[in-house]
C-alpha positions in Angstrom: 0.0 0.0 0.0 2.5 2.5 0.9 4.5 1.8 -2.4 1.0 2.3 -4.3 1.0 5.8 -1.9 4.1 7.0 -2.7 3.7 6.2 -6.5 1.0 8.5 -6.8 2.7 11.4 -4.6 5.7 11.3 -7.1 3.2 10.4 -10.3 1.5 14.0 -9.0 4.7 15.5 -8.4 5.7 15.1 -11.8 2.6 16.4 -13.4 3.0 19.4 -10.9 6.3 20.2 -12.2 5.2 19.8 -16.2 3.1 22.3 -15.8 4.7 25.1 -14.1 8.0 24.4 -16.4 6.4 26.2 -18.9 5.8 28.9 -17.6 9.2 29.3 -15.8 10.7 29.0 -19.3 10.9 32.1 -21.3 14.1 32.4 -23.2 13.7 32.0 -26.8 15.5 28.8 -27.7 17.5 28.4 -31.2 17.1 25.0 -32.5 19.1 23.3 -35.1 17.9 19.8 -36.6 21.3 17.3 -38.4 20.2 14.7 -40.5 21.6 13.4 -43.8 19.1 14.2 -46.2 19.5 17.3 -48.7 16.7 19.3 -48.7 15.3 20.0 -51.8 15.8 23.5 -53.6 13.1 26.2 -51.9 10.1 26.7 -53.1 9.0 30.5 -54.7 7.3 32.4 -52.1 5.7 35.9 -53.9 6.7 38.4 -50.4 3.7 40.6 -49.5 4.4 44.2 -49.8 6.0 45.5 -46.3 3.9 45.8 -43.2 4.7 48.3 -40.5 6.3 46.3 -37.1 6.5 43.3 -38.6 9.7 41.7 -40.6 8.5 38.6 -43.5 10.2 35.1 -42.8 10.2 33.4 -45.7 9.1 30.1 -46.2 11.7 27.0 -45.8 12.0 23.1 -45.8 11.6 21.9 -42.5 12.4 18.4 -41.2 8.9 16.0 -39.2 11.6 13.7 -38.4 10.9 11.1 -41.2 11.3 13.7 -44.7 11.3 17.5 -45.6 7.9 19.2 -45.6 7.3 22.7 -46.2 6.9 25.9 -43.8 5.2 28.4 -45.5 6.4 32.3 -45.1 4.6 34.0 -42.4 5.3 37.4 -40.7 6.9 37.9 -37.0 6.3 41.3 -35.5 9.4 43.0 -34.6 11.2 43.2 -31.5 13.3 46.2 -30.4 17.2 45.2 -29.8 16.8 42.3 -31.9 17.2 40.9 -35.7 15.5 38.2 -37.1 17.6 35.5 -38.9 15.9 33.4 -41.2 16.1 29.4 -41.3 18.6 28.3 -43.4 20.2 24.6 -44.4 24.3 23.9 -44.9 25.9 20.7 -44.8 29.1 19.5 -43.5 30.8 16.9 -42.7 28.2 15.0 -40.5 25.2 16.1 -42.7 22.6 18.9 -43.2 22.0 21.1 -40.7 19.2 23.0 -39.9 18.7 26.5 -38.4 15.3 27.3 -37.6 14.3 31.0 -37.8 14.9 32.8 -34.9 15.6 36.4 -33.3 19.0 37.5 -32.2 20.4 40.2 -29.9 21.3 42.9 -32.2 24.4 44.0 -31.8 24.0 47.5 -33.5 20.6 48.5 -31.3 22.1 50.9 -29.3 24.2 52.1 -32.2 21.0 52.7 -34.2 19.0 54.3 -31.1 21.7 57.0 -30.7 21.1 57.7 -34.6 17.7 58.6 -33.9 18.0 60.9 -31.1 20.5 62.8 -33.9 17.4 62.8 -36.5 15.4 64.8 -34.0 18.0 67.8 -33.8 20.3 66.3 -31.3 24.2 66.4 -32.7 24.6 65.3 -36.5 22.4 64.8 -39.2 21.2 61.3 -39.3 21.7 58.5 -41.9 19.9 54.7 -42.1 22.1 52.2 -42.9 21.0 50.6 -45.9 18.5 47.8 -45.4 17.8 48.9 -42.1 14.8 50.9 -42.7 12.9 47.9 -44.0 13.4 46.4 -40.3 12.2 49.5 -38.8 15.2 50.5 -37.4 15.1 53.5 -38.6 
């Protein structure tokens, strides 16, 4: 009986734990995915005309765990201090290797925030870097 007992307390436990982990776990995670199969060439994706606070990621082969199936293009609204990288495949020696889209720490933000304090009047006159404006950083 007391093995039946204590079975349940660590059975609840468990289920306990599961469901506060979640919520304890914030930190955007990067995952990559190694197998040997190529994946095959992308598939055309027409981009939709710009949309303010959002970047487009395009569309990519992903891997279910048994062959490649396709992730359509979608948009991801954009995040201040970060840069979105888009998944991509490359292969070396131990196979293909996938990077799934993800944001990263941008290490220009504070660069490009003292900019725009200079477009308002404050020290010299301000440029975008090229391509930046399209992220709305600038």
């Amino acid at each position: 009986m007391k093995s039946r007992t204590f079975t349940s307390l660590l059975t609840a436990l468990l289920i306990g734990t599961a469901a506060v982990a979640p919520l304890q776990a914030s930190a955007q995670v990067n995952v990559n995915i190694n197998i040997g199969a190529e994946p095959p060439p992308p598939r055309y994706e027409r981009v939709p005309p710009p949309r303010k606070g959002y970047v487009w990621a395009p569309g990519y082969w992903n891997w279910n765990g048994h062959r490649h199936v396709w992730t359509s293009g979608h948009w991801e609204r954009v995040r201040a201090g970060y840069v979105y990288q888009n998944a991509n495949w490359y292969q070396d020696g131990r196979g293909w290797h996938l990077n799934k889209g993800h944001w990263k720490k941008d290490k220009h933000a504070k660069h490009h925030r003292d900019h725009r304090n200079d477009r308002h009047g404050h020290g010299k006159r301000y440029h975008c870097p090229p391509g930046q404006a399209k992220k709305g950083h600038c």
